[in-house]
Backbone as a chain_set.jsonl record, in Angstrom:
{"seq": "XXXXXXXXXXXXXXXXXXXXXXXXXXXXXXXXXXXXXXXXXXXXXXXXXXXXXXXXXXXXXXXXXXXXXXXXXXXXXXXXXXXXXXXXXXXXXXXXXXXXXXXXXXXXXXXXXXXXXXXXXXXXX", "coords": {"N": [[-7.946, 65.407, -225.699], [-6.723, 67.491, -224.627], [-5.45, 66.53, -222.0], [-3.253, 65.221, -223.179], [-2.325, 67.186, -223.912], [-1.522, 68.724, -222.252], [0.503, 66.375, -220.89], [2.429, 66.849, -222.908], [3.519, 68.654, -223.038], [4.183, 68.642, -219.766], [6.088, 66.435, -220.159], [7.506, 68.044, -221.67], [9.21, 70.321, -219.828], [9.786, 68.929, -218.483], [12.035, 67.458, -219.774], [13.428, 69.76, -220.158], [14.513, 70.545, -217.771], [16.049, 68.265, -216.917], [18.029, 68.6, -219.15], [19.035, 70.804, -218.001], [20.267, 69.929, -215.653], [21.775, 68.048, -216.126], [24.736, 67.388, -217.154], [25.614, 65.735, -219.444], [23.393, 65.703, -221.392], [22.108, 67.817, -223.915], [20.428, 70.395, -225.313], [19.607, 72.693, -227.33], [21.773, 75.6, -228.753], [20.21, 77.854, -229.004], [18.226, 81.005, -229.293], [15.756, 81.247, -226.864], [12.863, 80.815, -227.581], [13.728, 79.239, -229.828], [14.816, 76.905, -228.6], [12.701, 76.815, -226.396], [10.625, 75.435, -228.715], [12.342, 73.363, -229.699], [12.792, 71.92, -227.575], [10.08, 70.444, -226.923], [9.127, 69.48, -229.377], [10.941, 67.32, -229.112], [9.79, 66.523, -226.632], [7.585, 65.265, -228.121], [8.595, 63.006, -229.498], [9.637, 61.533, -227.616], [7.229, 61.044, -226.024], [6.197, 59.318, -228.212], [8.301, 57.46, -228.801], [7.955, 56.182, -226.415], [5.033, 55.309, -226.132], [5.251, 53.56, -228.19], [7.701, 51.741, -228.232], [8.136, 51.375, -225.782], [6.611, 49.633, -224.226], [7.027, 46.877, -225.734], [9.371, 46.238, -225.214], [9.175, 46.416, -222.233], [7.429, 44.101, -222.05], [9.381, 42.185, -223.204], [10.809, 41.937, -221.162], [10.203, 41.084, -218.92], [10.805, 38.76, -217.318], [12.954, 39.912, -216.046], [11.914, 42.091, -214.591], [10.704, 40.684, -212.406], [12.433, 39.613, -211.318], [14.386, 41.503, -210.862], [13.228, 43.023, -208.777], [11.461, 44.882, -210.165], [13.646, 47.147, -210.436], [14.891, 47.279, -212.774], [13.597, 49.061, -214.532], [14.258, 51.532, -214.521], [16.508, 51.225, -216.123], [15.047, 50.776, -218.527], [13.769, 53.066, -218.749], [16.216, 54.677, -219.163], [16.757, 53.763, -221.849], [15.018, 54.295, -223.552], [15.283, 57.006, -223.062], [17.783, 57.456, -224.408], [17.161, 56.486, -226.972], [15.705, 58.662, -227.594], [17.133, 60.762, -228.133], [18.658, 59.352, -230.404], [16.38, 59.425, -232.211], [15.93, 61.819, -232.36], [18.133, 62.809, -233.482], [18.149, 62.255, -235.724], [15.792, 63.183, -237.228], [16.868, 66.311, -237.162], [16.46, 67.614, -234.499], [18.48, 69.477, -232.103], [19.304, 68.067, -230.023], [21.094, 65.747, -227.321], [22.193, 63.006, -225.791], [24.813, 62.102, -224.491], [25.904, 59.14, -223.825], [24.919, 56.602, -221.478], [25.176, 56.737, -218.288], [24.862, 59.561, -218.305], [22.185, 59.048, -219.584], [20.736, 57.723, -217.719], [20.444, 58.739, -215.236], [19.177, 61.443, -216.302], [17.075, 60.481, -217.162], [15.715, 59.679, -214.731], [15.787, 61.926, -213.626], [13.831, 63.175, -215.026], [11.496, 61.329, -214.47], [11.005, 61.975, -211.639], [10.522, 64.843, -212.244], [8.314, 65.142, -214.165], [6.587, 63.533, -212.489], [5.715, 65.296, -210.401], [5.47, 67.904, -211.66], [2.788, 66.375, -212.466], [1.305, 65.536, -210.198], [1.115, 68.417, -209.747], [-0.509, 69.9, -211.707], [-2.535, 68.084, -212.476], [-5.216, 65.804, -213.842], [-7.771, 65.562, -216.002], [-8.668, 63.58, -216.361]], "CA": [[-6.938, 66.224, -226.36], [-6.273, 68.701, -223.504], [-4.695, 65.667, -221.329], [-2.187, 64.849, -224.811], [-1.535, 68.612, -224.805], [-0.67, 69.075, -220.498], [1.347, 65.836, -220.475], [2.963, 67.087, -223.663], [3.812, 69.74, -221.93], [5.282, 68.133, -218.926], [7.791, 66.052, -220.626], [8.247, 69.209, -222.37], [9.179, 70.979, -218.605], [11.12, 67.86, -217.061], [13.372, 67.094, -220.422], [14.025, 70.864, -219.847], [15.26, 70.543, -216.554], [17.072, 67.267, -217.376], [19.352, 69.021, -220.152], [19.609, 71.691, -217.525], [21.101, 69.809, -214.452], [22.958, 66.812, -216.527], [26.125, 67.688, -218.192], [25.737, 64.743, -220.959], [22.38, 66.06, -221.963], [22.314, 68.953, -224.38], [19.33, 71.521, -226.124], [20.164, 74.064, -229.186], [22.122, 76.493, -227.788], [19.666, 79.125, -229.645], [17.362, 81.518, -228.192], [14.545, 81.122, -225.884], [11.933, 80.495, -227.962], [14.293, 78.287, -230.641], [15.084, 75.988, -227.074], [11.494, 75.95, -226.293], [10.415, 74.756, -229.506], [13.375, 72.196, -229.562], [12.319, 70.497, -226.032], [8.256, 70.621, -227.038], [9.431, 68.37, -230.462], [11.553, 66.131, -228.817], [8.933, 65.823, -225.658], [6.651, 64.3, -229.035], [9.534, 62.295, -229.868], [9.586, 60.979, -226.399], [6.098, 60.434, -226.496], [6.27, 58.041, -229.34], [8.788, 56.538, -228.393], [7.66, 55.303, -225.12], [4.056, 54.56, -226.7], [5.647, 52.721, -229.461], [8.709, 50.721, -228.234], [8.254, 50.689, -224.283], [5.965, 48.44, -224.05], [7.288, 45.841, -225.732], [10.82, 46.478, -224.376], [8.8, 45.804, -221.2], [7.257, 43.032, -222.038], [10.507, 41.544, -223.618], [11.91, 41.895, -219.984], [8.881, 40.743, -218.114], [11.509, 38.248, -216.084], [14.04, 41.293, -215.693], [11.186, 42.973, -213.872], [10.741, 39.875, -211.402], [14.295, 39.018, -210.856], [15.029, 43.24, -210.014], [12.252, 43.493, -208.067], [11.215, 46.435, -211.023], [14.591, 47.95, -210.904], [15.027, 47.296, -214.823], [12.714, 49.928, -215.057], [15.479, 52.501, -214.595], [17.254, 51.036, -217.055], [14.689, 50.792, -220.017], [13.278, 54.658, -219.117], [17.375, 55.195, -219.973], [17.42, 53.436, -223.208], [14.166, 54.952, -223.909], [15.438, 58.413, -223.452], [19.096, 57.271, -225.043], [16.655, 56.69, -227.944], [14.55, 60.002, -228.303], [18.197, 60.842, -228.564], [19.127, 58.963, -231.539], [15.594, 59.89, -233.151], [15.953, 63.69, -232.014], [19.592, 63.781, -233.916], [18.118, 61.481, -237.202], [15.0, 64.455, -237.82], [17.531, 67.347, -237.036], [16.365, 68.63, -233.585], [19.547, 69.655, -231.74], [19.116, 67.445, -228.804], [21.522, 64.964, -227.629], [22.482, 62.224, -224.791], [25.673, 61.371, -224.214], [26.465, 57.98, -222.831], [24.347, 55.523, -220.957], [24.913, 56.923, -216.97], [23.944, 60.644, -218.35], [20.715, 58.763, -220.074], [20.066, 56.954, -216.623], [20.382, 60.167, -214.842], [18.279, 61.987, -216.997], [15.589, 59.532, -217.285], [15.72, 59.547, -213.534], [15.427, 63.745, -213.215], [11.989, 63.514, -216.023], [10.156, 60.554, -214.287], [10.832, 62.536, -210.817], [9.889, 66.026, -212.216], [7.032, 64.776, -214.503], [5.426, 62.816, -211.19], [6.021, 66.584, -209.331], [4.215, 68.583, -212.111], [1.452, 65.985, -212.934], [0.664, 65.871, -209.379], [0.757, 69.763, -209.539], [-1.416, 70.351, -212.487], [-3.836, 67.199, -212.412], [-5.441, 65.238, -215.078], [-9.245, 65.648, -215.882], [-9.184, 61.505, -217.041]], "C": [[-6.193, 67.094, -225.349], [-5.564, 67.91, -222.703], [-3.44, 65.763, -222.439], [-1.345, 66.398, -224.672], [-0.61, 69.102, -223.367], [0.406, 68.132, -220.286], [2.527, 66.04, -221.712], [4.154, 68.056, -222.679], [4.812, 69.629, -220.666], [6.569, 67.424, -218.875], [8.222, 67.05, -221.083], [9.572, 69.749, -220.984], [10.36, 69.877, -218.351], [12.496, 67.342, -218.175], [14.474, 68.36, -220.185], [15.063, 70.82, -219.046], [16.425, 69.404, -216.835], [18.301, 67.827, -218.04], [19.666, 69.834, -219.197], [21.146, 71.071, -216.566], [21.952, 68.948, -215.052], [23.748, 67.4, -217.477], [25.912, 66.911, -219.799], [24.732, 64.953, -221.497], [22.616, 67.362, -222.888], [21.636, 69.611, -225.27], [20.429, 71.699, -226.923], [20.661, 75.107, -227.939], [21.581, 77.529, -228.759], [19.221, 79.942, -228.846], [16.4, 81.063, -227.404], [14.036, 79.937, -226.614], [12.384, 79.575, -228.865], [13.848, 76.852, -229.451], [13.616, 75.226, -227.133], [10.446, 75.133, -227.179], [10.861, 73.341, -230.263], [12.629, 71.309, -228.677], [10.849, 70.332, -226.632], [8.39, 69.566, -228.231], [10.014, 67.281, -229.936], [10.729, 65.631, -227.361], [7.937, 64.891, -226.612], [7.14, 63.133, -229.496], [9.694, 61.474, -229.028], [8.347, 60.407, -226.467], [5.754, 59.257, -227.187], [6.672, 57.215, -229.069], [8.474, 55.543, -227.102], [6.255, 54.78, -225.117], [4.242, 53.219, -227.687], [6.188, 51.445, -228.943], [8.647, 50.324, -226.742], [7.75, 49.713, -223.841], [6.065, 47.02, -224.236], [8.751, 45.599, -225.374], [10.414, 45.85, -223.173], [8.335, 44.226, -220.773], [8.209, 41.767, -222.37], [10.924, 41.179, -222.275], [11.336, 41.726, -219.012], [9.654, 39.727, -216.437], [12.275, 39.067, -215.08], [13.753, 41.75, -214.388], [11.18, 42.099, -212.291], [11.62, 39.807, -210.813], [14.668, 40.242, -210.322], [14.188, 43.686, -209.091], [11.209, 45.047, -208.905], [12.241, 47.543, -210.815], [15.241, 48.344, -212.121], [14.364, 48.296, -215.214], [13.324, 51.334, -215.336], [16.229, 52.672, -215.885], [16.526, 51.123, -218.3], [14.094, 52.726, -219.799], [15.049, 55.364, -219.978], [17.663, 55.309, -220.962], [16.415, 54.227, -223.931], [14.484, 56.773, -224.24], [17.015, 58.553, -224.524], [18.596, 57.228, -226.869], [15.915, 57.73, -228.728], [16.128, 60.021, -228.145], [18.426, 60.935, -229.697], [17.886, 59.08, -232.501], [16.043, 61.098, -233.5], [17.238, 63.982, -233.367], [18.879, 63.563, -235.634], [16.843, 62.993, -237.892], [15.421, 65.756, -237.096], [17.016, 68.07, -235.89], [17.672, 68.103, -233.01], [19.533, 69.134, -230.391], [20.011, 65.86, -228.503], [21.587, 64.457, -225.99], [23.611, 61.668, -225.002], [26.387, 60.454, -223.345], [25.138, 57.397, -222.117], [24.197, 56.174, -219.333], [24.168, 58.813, -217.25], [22.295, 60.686, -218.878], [19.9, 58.603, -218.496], [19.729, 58.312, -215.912], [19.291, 61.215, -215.036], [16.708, 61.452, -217.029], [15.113, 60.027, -215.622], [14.848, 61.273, -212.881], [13.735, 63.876, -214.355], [11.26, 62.716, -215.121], [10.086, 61.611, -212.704], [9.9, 63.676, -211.41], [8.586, 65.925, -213.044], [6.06, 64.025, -213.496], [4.679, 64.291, -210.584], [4.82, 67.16, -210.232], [3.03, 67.843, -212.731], [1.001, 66.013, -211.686], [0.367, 67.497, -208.726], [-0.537, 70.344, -210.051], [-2.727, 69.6, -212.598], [-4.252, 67.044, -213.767], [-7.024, 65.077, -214.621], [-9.771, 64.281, -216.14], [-9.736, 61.476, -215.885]], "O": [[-4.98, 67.272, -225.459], [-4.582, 68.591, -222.406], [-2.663, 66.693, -222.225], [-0.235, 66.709, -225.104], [0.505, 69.623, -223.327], [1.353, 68.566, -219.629], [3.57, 65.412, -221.534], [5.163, 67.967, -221.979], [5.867, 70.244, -220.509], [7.576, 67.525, -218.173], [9.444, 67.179, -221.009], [10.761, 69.538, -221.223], [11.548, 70.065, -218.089], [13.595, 66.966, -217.77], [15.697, 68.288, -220.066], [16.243, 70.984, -219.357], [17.606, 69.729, -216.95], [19.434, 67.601, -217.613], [20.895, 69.894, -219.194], [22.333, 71.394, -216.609], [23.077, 68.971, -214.554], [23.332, 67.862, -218.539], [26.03, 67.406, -220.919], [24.782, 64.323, -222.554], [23.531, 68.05, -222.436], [22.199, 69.526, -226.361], [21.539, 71.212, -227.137], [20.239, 75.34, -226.807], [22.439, 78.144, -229.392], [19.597, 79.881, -227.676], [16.489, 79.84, -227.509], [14.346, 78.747, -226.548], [11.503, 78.726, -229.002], [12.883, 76.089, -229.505], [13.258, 74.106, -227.498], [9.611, 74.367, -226.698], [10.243, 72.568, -230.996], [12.023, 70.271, -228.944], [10.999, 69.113, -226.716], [7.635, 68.611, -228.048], [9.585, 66.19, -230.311], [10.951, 64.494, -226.944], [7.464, 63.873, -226.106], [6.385, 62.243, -229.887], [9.958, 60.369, -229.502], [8.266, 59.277, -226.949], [5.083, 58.335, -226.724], [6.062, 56.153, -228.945], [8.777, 54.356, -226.983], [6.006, 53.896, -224.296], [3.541, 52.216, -227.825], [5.616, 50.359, -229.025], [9.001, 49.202, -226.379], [8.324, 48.915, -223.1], [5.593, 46.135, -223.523], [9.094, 44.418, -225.301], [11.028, 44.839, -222.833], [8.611, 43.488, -219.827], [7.98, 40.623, -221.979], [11.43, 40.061, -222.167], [11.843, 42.192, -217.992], [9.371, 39.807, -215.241], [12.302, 39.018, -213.85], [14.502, 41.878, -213.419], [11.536, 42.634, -211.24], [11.592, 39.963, -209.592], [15.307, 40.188, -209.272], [14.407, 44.779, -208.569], [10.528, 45.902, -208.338], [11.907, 48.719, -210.958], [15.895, 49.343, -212.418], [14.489, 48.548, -216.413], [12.937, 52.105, -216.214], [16.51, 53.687, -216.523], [17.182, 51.519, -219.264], [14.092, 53.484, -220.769], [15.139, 56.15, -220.921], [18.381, 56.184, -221.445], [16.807, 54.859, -224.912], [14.122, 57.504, -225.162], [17.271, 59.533, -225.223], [19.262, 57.689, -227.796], [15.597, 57.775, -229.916], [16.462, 58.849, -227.97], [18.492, 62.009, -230.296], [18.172, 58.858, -233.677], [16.458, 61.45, -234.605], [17.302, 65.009, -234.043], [19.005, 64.386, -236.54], [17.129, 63.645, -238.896], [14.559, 66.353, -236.451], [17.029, 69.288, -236.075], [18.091, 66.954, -233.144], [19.81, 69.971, -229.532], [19.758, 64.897, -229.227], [21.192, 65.174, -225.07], [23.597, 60.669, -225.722], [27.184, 60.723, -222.446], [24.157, 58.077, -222.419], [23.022, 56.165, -218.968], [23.231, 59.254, -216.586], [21.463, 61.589, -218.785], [18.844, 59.142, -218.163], [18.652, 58.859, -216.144], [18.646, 61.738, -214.127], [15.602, 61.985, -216.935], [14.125, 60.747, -215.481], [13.905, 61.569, -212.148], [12.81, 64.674, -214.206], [10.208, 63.264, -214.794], [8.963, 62.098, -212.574], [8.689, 63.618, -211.199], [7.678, 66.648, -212.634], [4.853, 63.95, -213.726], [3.477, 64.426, -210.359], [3.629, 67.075, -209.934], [2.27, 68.48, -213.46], [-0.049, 66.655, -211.722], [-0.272, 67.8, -207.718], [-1.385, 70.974, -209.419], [-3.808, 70.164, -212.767], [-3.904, 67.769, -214.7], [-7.487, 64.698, -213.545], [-10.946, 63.915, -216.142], [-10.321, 60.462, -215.506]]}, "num_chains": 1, "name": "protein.A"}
């Protein structure tokens, strides 16, 4: 449970940063604590989604992976986050992605800063 609740946590932290530095990304423009309750739902949303659908997205694209040398991988963390997107808007958190190069982007700034703080904080697995 305590792993579930730190890597919660870290997508929480790196979608943060994501909406911060990318223009096409965009939180609640509420207070603080609105914000941080926003990103912390849609890091569960993320979650799901990339338990749920990545996998077989991956496996769908199993040649993709061969043929790019695993550069496709860029591309499905994009659609993946292009999708907590289009969940995020459908159960009303105020979280959005606009366009395809601000997804890639984005995807790009979470898997960096989620590597950064999981190798900060550590995992007891």
């Amino acid at each position: 449970m305590k792993s579930f609740v730190i890597k919660t946590l870290i997508n929480a932290a790196a979608i943060w940063v994501a909406a911060w530095i990318v223009d096409g990304i965009t939180l609640s423009d509420g207070s603080w604590g609105h914000q941080a309750l926003t990103v912390i739902a849609v890091a569960l949303v993320f979650g799901v989604v990339n338990f749920l659908i990545k996998p077989f997205v991956k496996l769908l694209s199993l040649p993709l992976f061969v043929l790019t040398l695993g550069l496709i991988t860029f591309v499905i963390n994009a659609l993946m986050l292009w999708l907590t997107s289009w969940a995020s808007d459908r159960i009303g958190l105020d979280f959005h992605v606009s366009g395809f190069w601000s997804a890639l982007l984005g995807a790009l700034i979470i898997s960096v800063v989620s590597w950064g703080l999981d190798l900060a904080l550590g995992d007891d697995d």
